[in-house]
C-alpha positions in Angstrom: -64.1 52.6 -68.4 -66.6 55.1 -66.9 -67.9 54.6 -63.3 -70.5 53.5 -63.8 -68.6 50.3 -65.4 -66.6 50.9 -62.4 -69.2 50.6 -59.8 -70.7 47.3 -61.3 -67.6 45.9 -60.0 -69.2 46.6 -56.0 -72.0 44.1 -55.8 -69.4 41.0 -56.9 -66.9 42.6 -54.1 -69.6 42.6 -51.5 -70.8 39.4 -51.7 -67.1 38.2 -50.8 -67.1 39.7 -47.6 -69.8 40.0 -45.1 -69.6 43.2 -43.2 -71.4 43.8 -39.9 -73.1 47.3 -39.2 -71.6 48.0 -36.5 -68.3 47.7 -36.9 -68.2 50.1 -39.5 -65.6 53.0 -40.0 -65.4 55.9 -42.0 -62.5 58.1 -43.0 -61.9 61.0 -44.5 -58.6 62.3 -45.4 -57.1 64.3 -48.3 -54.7 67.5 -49.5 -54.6 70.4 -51.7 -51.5 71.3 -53.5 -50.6 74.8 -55.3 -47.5 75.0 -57.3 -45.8 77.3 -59.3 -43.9 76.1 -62.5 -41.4 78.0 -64.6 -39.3 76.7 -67.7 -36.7 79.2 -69.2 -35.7 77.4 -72.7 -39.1 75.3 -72.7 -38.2 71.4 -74.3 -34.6 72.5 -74.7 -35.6 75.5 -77.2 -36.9 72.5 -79.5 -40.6 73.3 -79.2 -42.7 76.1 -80.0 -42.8 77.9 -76.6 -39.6 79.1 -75.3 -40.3 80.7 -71.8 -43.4 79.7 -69.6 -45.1 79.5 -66.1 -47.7 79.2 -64.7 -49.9 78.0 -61.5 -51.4 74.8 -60.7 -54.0 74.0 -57.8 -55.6 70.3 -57.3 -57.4 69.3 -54.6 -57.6 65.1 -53.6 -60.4 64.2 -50.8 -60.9 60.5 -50.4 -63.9 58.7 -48.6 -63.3 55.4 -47.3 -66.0 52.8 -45.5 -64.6 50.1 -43.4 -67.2 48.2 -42.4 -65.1 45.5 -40.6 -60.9 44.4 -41.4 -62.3 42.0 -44.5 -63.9 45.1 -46.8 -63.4 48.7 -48.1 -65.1 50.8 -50.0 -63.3 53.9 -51.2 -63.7 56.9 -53.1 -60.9 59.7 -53.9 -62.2 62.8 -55.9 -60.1 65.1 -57.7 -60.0 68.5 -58.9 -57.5 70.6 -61.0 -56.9 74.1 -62.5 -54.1 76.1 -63.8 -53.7 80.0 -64.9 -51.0 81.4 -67.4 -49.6 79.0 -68.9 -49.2 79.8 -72.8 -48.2 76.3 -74.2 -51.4 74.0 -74.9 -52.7 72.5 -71.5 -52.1 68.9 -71.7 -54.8 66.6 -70.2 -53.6 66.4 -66.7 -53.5 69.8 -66.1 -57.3 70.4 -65.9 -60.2 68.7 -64.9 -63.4 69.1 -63.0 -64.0 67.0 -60.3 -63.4 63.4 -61.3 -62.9 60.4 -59.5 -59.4 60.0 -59.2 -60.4 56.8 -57.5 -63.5 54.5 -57.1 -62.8 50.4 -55.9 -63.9 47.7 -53.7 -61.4 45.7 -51.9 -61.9 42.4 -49.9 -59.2 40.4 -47.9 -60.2 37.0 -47.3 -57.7 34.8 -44.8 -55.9 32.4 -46.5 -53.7 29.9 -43.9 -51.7 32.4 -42.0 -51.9 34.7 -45.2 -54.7 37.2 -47.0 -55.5 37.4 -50.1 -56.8 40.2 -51.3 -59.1 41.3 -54.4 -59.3 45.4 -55.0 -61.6 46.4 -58.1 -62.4 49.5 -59.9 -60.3 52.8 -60.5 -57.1 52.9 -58.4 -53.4 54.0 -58.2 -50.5 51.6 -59.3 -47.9 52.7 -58.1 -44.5 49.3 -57.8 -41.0 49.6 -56.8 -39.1 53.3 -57.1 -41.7 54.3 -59.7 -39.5 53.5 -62.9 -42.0 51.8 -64.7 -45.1 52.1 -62.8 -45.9 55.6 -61.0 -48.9 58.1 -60.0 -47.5 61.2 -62.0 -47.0 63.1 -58.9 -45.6 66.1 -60.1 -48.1 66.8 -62.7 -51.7 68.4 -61.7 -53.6 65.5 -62.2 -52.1 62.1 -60.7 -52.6 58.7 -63.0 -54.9 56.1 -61.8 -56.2 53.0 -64.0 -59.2 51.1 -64.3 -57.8 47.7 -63.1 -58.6 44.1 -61.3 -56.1 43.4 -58.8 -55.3 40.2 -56.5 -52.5 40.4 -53.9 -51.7 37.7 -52.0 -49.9 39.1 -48.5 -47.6 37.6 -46.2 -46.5 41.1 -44.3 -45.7 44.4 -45.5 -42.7 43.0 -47.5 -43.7 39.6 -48.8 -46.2 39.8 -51.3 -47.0 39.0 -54.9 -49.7 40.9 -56.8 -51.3 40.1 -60.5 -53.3 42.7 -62.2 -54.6 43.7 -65.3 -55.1 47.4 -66.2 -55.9 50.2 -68.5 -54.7 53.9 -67.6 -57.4 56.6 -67.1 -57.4 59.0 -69.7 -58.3 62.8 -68.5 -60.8 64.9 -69.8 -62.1 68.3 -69.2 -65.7 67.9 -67.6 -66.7 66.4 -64.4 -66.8 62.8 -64.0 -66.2 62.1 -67.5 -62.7 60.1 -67.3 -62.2 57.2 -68.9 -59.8 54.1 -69.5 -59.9 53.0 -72.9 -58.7 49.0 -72.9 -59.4 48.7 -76.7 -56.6 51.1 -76.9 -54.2 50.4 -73.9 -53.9 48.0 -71.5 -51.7 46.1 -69.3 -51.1 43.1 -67.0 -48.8 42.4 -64.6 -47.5 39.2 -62.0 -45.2 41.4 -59.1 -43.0 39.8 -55.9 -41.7 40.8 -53.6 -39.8 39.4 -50.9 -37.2 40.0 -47.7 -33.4 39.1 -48.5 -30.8 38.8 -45.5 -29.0 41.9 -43.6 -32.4 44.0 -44.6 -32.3 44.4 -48.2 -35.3 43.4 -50.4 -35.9 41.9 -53.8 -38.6 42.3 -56.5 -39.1 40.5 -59.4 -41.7 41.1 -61.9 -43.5 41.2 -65.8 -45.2 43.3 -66.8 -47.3 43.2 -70.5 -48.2 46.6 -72.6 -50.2 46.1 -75.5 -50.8 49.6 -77.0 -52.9 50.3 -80.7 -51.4 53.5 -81.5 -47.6 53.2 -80.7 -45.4 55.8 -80.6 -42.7 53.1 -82.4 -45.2 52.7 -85.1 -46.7 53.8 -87.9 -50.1 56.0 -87.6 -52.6 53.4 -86.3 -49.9 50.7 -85.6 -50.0 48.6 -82.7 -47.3 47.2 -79.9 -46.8 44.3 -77.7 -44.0 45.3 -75.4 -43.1 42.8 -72.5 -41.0 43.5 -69.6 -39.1 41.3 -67.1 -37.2 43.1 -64.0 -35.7 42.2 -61.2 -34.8 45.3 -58.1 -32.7 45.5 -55.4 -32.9 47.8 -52.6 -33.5 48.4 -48.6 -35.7 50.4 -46.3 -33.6 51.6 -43.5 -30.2 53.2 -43.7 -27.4 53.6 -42.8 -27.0 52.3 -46.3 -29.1 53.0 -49.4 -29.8 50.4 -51.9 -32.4 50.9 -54.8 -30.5 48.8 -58.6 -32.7 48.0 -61.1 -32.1 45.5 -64.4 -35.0 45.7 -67.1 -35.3 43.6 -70.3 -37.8 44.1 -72.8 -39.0 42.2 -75.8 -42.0 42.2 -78.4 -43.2 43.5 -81.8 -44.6 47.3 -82.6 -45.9 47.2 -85.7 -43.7 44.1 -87.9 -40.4 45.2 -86.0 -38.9 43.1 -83.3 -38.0 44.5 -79.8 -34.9 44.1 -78.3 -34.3 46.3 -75.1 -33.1 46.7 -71.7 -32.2 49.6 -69.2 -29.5 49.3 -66.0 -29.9 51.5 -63.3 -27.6 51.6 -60.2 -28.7 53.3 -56.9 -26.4 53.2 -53.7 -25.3 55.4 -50.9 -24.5 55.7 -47.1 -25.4 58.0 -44.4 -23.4 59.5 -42.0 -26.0 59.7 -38.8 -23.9 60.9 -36.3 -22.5 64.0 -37.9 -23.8 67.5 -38.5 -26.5 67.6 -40.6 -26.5 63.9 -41.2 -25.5 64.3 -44.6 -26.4 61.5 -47.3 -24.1 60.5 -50.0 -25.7 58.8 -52.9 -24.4 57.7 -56.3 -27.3 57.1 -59.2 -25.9 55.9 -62.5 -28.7 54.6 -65.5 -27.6 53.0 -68.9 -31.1 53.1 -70.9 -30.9 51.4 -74.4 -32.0 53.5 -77.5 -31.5 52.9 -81.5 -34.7 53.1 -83.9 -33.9 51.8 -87.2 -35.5 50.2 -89.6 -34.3 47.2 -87.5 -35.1 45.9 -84.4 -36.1 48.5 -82.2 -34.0 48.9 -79.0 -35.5 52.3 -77.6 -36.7 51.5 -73.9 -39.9 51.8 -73.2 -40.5 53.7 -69.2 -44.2 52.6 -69.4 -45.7 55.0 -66.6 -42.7 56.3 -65.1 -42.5 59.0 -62.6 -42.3 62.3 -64.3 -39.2 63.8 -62.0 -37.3 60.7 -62.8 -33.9 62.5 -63.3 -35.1 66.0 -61.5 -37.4 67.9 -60.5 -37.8 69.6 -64.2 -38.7 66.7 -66.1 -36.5 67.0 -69.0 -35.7 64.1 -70.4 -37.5 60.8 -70.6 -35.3 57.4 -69.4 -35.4 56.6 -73.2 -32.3 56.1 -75.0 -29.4 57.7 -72.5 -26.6 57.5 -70.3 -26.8 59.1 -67.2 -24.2 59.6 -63.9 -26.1 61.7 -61.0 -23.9 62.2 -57.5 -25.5 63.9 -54.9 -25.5 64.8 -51.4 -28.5 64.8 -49.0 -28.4 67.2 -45.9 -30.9 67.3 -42.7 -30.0 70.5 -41.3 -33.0 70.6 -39.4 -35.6 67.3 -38.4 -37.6 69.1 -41.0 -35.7 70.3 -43.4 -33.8 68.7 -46.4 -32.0 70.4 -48.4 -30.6 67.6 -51.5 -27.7 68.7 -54.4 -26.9 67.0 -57.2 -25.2 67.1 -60.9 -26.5 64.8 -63.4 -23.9 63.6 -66.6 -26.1 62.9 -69.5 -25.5 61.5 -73.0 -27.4 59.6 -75.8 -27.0 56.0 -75.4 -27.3 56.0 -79.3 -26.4 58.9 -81.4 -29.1 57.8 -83.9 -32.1 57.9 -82.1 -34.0 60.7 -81.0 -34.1 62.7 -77.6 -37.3 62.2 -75.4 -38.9 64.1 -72.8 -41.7 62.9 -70.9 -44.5 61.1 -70.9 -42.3 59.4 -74.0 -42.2 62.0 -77.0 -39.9 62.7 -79.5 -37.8 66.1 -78.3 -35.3 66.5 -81.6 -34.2 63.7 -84.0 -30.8 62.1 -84.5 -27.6 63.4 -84.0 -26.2 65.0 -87.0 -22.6 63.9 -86.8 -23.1 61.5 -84.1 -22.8 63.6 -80.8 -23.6 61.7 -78.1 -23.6 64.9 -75.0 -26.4 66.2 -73.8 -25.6 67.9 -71.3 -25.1 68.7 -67.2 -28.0 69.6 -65.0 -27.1 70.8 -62.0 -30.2 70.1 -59.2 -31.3 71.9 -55.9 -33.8 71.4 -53.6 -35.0 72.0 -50.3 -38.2 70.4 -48.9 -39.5 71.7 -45.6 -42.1 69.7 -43.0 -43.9 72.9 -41.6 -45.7 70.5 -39.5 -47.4 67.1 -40.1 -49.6 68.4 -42.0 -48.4 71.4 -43.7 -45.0 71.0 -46.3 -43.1 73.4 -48.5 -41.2 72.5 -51.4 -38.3 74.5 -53.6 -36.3 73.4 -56.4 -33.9 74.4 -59.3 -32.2 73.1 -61.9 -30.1 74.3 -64.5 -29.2 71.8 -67.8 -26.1 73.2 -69.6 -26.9 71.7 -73.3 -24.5 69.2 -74.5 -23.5 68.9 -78.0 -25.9 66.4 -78.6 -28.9 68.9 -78.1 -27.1 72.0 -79.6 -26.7 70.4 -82.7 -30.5 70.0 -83.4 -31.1 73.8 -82.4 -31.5 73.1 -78.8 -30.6 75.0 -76.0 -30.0 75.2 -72.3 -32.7 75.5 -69.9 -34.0 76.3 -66.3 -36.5 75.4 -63.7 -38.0 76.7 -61.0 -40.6 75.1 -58.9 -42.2 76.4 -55.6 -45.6 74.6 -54.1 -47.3 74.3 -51.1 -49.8 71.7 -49.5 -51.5 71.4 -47.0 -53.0 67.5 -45.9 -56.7 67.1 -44.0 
């Protein structure tokens, strides 16, 4: 959908809402980023690249009208470059400016409640990010061309329905596009207050996509997805459990899978450093036969999911992450953690993200593949001003080594700066 498709969207959004002239508001806010990148052992040794890094600037500015508290207008534009890389840029890591996003919103009162109606190019971003994310550690963040209506009790009691298509990223200024002929999405999201603080979601959410990664050249998928998530807000004790099913057809095979994933933790607030403990376990279901298919599908998943480096894709593992969170400072966090990784089924491939195949199955059925040992340290300079270091190291497990893969290391380092 180009914008100009997206802007025909405005006039139908402003005749919902009348705005008066003289209440209006304008806002301008936005950040540039730089960040250095450096793999030693690129995709496990499993790709044609073995060592690589580079730099990465983007710059985000977003314009917003509010003529009264019923309408917005907004525009966010993005731009993106990166120097010495020597694998192939992928799209993300480029662009001219763009509109990252372009949409109208209107929030009518309904009862004691709003409903509101936000059209156009915007940012879906729902629960932790495990299925829907904005691809925050790549260059270029994922938006999508999408309606949306969100009916709002308070900040924590809402239930959204949306249909979407993700923005595909091209080289030239404002030349992005979604492409709904060729993916697209819809979605019905709660989410409501429990007792003692904690929160539920529930949701489904419907992928149809004509070139499937499950499929044939040219074969389609129907993928739906039904989740429910646990979690809370405000400590001392951490809460964030996930349980996913998934059904549907790619291509003529049935789908039949599901992922786990188990977040909990306490803080200890009154001693030094405040330290964190937290315990993350996943269980993601894999095996792609000539059967039914069980590989998960992550959808749009946040691309740190397990660490910082991005390794591996929630596709078709086990995984046991412990770590400890420190506050040695109001604005510093320093956060280390060991993650326990093996194939949930010997016979499927490996995956890194955004959902490729790494290496194939597991000769003689290893299942290991491997420890990655995380560090990081994220530093509030001030409000507006933030540093970021991390590092991890993944010792390969049996499982990789006996594909030809290999062990490998990350370093990141960025810097941004908010306006």
């Amino acid at each position: 959908m180009t914008a100009m498709r997206i802007l025909a969207f405005l006039p139908v959004m402003v005749a919902l809402c009348h705005a008066g002239p003289d209440d209006a508001r304008w806002a301008i806010d936005g950040h540039a980023r730089t960040m250095y990148e450096s793999y030693h052992g690129l995709d496990f040794g499993l790709g044609p690249v073995d060592d690589d890094d580079w730099v990465h600037q983007r710059v985000q500015a977003m314009f917003a009208w509010d003529p009264d508290s019923t309408f917005r207008l907004a525009a966010e534009l993005t731009w993106g470059r990166m120097w010495g890389k020597e694998s192939p840029l992928a799209p993300p890591d480029e662009d001219d400016v763009d509109f990252l996003q372009l949409f109208a919103q209107g929030r009518i009162p309904f009862g004691g409640d709003d409903l509101v109606i936000q059209a156009g190019r915007q940012a879906l971003y729902y629960g932790s990010g495990r299925l829907l994310a904005a691809r925050e550690g790549a260059n270029q963040r994922l938006a999508h061309d999408a309606l949306r209506l969100s009916w709002q009790r308070d900040e924590h009691t809402r239930v959204d329905a949306f249909i979407a298509s993700p923005v595909q990223i091209e080289p030239g200024a404002f030349d992005n596009e979604s492409k709904p002929s060729e993916v697209r999405f819809w979605s019905l999201y709660a989410v409501m207050p429990l007792a003692w603080g904690n929160f539920m979601d529930l949701y489904y959410i419907g992928l149809r996509d004509e070139d499937s990664i499950f499929a044939e050249i040219g074969g389609h998928e129907t993928r739906h997805t039904i989740g429910t998530r646990l979690w809370r807000d405000s400590g001392p004790w951490i809460l964030n459990t996930e349980l996913i099913f998934q059904f549907g057809e790619a291509a003529d095979r049935d789908i039949l899978a599901g992922a786990a994933s188990l977040g909990v933790g306490y803080t200890f607030e009154e001693w030094p450093w405040s330290p964190s403990f937290q315990f993350k376990a996943d269980a993601i279901s894999g095996g792609d036969d000539t059967g039914t298919l069980h590989t998960f599908h992550p959808l749009f998943q946040a691309n740190n999911y397990f660490n910082e480096g991005g390794f591996l894709s929630p596709s078709n593992l086990y995984n046991l992450n412990p770590l400890i969170v420190f506050k040695p400072h109001e604005k510093l966090e320093l956060t280390l953690g060991v993650n326990f990784q093996w194939r949930f089924d010997p016979d499927d491939a490996v995956y890194g993200p955004p959902l490729q195949r790494l290496g194939g199955p597991a000769p003689d059925g290893e299942r290991y593949l491997g420890t990655a040992f995380n560090a990081s340290l994220a530093w509030e300079i001030t409000s507006a001003t933030s540093m970021f270091l991390g590092y991890t190291h993944h010792e390969a497990g049996s499982s990789l080594t006996a594909i030809g893969g290999s062990s490998v290391d990350y370093l990141q380092a960025s810097f941004r700066q908010e306006f």
